[in-house]
N, C-alpha and C positions, 0 to 999 in steps of 0.2 A: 508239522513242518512250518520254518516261519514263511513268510514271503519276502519276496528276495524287491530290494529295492536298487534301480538303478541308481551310476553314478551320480546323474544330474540332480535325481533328487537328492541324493543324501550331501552334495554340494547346496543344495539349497536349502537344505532343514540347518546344517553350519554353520551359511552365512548369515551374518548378523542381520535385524528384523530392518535396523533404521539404522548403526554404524557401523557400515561398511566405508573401503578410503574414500570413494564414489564420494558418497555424502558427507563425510569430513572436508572433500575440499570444498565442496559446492555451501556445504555449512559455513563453514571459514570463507568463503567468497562474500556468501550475503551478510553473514555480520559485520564485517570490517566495513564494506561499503554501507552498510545501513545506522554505525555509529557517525558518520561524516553523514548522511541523508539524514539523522534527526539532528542534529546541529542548523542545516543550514536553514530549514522554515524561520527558526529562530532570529539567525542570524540574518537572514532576509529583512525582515518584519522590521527588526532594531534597526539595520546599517538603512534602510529606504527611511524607515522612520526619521531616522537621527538625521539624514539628507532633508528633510522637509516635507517628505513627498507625502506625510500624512498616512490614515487609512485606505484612502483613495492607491493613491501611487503600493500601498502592500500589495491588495488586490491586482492591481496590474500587472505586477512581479509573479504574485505566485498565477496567477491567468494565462499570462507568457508563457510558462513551462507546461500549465495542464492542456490548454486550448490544442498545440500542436501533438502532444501527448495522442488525446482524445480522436481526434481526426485520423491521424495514419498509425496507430496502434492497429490495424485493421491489413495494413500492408504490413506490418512489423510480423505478424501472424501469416501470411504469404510466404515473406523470405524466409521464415526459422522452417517453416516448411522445404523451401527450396535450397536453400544455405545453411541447416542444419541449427538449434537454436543458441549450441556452445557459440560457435561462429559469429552471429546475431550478437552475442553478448558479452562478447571478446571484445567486438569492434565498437558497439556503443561503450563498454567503459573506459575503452582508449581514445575516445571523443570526448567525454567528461572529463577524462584527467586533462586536456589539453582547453577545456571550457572554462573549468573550476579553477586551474590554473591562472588561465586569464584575469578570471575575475577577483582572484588574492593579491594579482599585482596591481587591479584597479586600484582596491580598497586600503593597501599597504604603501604604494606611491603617489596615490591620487583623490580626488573626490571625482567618483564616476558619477557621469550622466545619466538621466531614469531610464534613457531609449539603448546606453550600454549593459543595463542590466537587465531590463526586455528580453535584446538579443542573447544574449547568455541562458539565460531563464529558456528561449524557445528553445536553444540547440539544445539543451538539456531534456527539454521536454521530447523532441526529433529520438535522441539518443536513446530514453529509456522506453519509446513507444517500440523501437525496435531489440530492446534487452526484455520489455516484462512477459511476452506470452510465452517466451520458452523458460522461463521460473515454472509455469505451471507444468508443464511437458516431463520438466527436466527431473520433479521429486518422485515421481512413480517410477522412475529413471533408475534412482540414487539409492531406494529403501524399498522392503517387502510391505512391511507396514505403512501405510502415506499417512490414516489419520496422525501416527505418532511422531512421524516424520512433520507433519504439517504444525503439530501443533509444539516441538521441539524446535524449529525454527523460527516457529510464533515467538514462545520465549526467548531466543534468543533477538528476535529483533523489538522484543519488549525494553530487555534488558538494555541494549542501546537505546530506545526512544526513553528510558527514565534516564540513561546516563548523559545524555545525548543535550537536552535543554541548560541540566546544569553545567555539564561541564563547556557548552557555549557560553553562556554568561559569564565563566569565570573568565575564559580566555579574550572574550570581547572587553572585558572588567579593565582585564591587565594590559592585553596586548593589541586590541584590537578587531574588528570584523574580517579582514582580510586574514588573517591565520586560520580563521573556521576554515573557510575557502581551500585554501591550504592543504591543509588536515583532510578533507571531503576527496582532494584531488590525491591524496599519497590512498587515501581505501581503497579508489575505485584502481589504483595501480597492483594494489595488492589482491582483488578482487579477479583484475583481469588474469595476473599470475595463474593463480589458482584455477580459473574456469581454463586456462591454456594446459595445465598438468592435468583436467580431468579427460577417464576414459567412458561412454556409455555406448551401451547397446542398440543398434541401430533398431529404427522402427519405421515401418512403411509410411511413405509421405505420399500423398498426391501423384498423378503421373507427370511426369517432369516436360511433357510435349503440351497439357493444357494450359489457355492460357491463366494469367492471374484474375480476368473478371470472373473463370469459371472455377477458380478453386476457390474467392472471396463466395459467389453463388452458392457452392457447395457446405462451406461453413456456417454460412447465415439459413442455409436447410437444416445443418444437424442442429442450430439455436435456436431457431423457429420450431421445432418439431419436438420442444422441451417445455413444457407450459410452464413448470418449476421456475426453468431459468430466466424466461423473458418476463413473468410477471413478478420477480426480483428485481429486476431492472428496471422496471417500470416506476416501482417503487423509485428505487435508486435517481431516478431520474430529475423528481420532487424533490429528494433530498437533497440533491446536487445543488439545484437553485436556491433552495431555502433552511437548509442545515449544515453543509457539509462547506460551504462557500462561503457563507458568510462568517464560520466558527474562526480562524485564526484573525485575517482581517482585524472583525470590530473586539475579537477576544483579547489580540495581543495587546491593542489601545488603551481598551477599557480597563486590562490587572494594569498596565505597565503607567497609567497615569496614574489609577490608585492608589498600588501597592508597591512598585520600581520595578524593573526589567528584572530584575532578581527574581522577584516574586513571581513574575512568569513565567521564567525557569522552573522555580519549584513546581508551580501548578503545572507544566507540561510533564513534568517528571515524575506529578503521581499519577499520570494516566499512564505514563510505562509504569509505571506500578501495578496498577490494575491489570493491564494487557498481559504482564506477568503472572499475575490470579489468575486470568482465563486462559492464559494457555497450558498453565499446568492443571486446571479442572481437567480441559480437553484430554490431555493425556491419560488420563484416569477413565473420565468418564466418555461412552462409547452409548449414545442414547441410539433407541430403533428406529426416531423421526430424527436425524440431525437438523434440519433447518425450522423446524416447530420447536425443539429446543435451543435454538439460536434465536431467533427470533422473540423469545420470551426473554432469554437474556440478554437482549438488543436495548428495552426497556432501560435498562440501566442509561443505556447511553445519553437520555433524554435529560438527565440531572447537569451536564458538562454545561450546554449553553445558559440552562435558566439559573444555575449558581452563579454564571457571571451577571447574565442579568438585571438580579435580585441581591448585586452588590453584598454576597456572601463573607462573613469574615475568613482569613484563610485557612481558616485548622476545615471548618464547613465546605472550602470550594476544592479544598486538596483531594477531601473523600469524598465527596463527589464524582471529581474526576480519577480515582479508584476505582470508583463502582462504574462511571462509564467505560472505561479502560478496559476492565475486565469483562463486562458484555460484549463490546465491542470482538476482542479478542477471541471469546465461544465462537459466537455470530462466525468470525473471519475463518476460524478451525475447521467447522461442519460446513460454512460451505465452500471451502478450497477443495478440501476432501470429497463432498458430493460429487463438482464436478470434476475430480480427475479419477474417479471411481466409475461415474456415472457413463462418462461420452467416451469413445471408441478413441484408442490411443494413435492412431494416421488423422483424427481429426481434432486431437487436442489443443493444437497450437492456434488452427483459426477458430475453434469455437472459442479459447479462452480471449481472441481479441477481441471476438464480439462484445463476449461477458463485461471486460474492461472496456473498451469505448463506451460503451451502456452506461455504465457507472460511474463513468469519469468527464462526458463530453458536455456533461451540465452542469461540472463545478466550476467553471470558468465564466457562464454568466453569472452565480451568485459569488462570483469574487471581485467581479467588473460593479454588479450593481449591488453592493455592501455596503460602499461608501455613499454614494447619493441619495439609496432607498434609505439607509440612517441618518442622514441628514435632512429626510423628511419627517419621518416617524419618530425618530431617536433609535439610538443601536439599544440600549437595553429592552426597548420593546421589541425590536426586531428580533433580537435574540428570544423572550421570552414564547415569539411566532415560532421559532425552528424547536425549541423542548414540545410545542404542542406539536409540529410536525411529527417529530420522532415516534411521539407515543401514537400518534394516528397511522404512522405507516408500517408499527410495527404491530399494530391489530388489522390494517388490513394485509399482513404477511399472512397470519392465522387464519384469515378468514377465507384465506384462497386455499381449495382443497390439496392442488396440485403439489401446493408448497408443503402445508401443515401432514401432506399426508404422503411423505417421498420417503422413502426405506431406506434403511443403509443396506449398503452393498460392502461384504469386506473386504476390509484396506489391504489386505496383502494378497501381494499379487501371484 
């Protein structure tokens, strides 16, 4: 006799593993907005630049957006808990399109001021601290499979970070900085759309009578009590100051006085190049240590700065930034999927704010002090310091047991 299987399962051996509508909208939300987010680094860098304001004045711009990011990403992980995270990121991309807005009419009608694009830059940063923890919540949400899911979305926001640089250049070429702006503002409209037609299954949140210092408490015990996560961040933390902060800054100066702002388009277009190699490895490949094999192919990443450095000719700094792209991208697969495999799903949204602040509240001094520390050292030295960083933080990723030696857990749920 066979065995008799209920409904629910056999609804769920049916539904599709990672395209369900779920994840078609929520797919189509983060690409649309993530083709206008790799435009605008670009366009930043060029439109500050082209104002005067130097390396120095980039830094600041992109500082502006992270700094306030970093900070309350932490309450952003609060409210998606309390205000559910569609919600959460409904209203942040309806704050951007009215931000990014703004700032296409600065650049289209005006020469804006450095302190108006500051400000734009912070609300932006406000915005997405309270839209990014429930991205992590929301794909074990959307898909049975996450790693596939995780790294299907990788590709796709690959495929805009390689379309993303050129096709800002052309359009700054032709028409201007303020139309990227534009463009950034009509995504995050079409983004918001989409996250408003999706439906997901509720999941226990916190209890709704404690207050928020003791549901932040609460989070920051299931991240502390993860040796894996917090001495990633750790890491993260160095490289914030002296890899990850300094890279666009002295990068975009350094190709764009060289080789023209074209040329730095292409160069950022082959690291979505790469990021597209590594997210379709991920797909395929399903290692039993994910983050020991991330971290080996993290390695790659360390070629990005020292090709600019080392005044690489461009066929040299394109595949370079290939091969970073595509580490980079493993790296970002295995551990999005760790932790949303790993930590208990009522505490996903504050452990991932933790995760993100950790990682993100130290790229904001090395983008503040990129410009002056290179103007002591020189930015090519500087830069050739962040390639040794990289390769020393990713052996000491290996060298830490917790990490090199954390199991997968399977992605479907």
């Amino acid at each position: 006799m066979g065995q008799a299987v209920s409904a629910d399962e056999q609804g769920e051996q049916t539904e599709p593993a990672v395209w369900t509508r779920s994840f078609l909208l929520f797919f189509t939300a983060r690409s649309v907005s993530m083709l206008g987010a790799a435009m605008v680094p670009f366009a930043t860098a060029v439109g500050v630049g082209g104002l005067g304001y130097g390396s120095t004045g980039v830094g600041l711009a992109l500082a502006a957006w992270m700094a306030p990011f970093a900070v309350l990403i932490l309450f952003g992980g609060v409210f998606a808990d309390r205000f559910t995270p569609r919600r959460m990121m409904i209203g942040a991309d309806t704050v951007r399109v009215l931000s990014q807005g703004t700032a296409a009419a600065l650049f289209v009608f005006g020469r804006p001021d450095l302190w108006q694009i500051l400000v734009i830059s912070a609300i932006n940063g406000v915005a997405a601290a309270m839209y990014q923890p429930g991205v992590s919540s929301t794909v074990p949400r959307v898909a049975r499979d996450v790693q596939r899911a995780n790294a299907t979305l990788r590709v796709s926001e690959s495929i805009m970070l390689l379309a993303g640089p050129g096709v800002a250049g052309a359009i700054v070429g032709f028409s201007g900085v303020g139309v990227v702006f534009a463009i950034d503002a009509a995504g995050f409209t079409v983004s918001a759309v989409c996250l408003l037609l999706l439906r997901l299954p509720v999941v226990a949140g916190p209890v709704a009578e404690r207050s928020m210092w003791r549901n932040l408490l609460e989070g920051w015990q299931e991240f502390r009590s993860r040796t894996w996560m917090w001495s990633v961040i750790l890491v993260w933390a160095v490289f914030g100051v002296t890899l990850f902060g300094p890279m666009i800054p002295l990068g975009s100066v350094l190709v764009s006085e060289r080789l023209g702002e074209t040329a730095y388009g292409l160069v950022m277009s082959a690291s979505g190049a790469g990021t597209i190699v590594g997210g379709l490895v991920a797909m395929r490949v399903r290692p039993g240590r994910p983050l020991m094999a991330g971290a080996i192919g993290l390695f790659g990443f360390a070629l990005e700065p020292l090709s600019i450095a080392v005044a690489s000719p461009p066929a040299v700094l394109m595949a370079a930034h290939v091969i970073g792209g595509a580490g980079w991208a493993f790296w970002s697969v295995m551990w999005a999927t760790s932790i949303q495999t790993q930590v208990p799903a009522e505490a996903l949204n504050r452990v991932t704010a933790y995760e993100v602040a950790g990682s993100t509240l130290f790229i904001p001094i090395g983008q503040v002090l990129a410009g002056p520390v290179a103007g002591a050292v020189g930015a090519p030295q500087l830069l050739t310091g962040s390639s040794i960083v990289a390769v020393a933080g990713c052996a000491a990723l290996l060298l830490v047991p917790a990490v090199r030696g954390l199991r997968r857990v399977s992605s479907s749920a």
